[in-house]
Structures are given as C-alpha cells and as structure tokens.
C-alpha positions as CSV (number, residue, x, y, z in Angstrom):
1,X,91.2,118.3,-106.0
2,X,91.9,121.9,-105.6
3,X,90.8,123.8,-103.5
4,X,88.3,126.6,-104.6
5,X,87.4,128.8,-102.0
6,X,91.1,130.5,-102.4
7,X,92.0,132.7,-104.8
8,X,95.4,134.9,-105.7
9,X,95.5,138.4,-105.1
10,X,98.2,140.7,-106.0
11,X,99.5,142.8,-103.5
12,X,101.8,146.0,-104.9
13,X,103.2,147.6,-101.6
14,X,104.9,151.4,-102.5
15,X,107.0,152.1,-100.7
16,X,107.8,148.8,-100.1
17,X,108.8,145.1,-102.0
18,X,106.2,146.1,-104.9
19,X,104.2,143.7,-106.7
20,X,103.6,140.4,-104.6
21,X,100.8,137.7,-104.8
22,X,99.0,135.5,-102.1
23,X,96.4,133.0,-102.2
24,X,93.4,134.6,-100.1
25,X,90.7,132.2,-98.6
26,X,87.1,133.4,-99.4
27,X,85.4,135.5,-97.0
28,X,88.9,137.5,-96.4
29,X,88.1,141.1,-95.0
30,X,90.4,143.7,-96.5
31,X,91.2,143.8,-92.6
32,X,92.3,140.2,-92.1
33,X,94.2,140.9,-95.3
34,X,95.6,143.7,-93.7
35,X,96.2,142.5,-90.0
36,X,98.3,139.7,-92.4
37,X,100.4,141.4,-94.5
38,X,101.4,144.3,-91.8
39,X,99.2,146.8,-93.7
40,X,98.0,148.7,-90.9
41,X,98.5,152.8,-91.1
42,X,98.8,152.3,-95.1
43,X,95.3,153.0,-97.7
44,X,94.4,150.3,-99.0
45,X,93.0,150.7,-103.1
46,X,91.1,147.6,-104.0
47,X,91.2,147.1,-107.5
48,X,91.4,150.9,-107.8
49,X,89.0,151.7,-105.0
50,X,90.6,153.4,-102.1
51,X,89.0,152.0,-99.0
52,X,88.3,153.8,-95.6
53,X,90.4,151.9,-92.6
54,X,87.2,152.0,-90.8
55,X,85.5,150.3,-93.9
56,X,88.3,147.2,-94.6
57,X,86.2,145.1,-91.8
58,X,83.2,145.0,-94.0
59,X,85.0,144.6,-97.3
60,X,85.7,140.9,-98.6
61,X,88.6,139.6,-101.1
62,X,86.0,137.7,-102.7
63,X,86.2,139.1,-106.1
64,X,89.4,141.0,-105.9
65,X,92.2,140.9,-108.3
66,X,94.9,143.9,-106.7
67,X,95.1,145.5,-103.7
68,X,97.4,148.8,-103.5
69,X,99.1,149.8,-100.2
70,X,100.5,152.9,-100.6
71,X,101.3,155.5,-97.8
72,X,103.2,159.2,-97.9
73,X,106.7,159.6,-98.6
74,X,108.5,163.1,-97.1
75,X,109.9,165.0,-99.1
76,X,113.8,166.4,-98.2
C-alpha cells in the first residue's frame, strides 16, 4: 500500500539545474526542505508566495505543489 503522507513537490532552482521533483513527507517545513536541498541564502516562492527566511520554520509542504529558489545574478 502506498504511502500517503508523501507527496511530490517540484522544485525549479534559477540559477541552478531548473525544474526538479521530490517526494516530501507531510509536516515538511519550507526549512527542512531547505536545510535538504542546500537552499539556504536563496528566497524561497511557494507556489508563488515568496517566503521570509525567518518564516520557512513555520511554513509546511503540506499542500504545496512548486517551490521557487531563485537568488541574484550580477550583472558584468
């Protein structure tokens, strides 16, 4: 029997490998997530909400679908 307290959520890192998925277990803060994925120092956008870094600890996966980690890119 499956399991369903995991779900898939997709992960598009710019700059970075783009568009990935992983299977998140429920209860996941955006800061496990994080701490996981070597996030840290990026903003996190949950589906389309960017989150405070001192927020992601009391923000679950639970009903996520995408999370964006984006960060700035100099300019020449």
């Amino acid at each position: 029997m499956p399991n369903t307290n995991n779900r898939t959520v997709s992960l598009v890192t710019v700059p970075g490998p783009g568009l990935r998925t992983h299977t998140v277990n429920s209860g996941t803060t955006l800061a496990q997530f994080a701490a996981d994925h070597s996030l840290n120092g990026r903003q996190l956008i949950v589906d389309g909400e960017a989150v405070a870094a001192d927020q992601w600890g009391s923000v679950t996966l639970d009903e996520a679908t995408e999370v964006f980690a984006v960060t700035s890119v100099k300019g020449n």
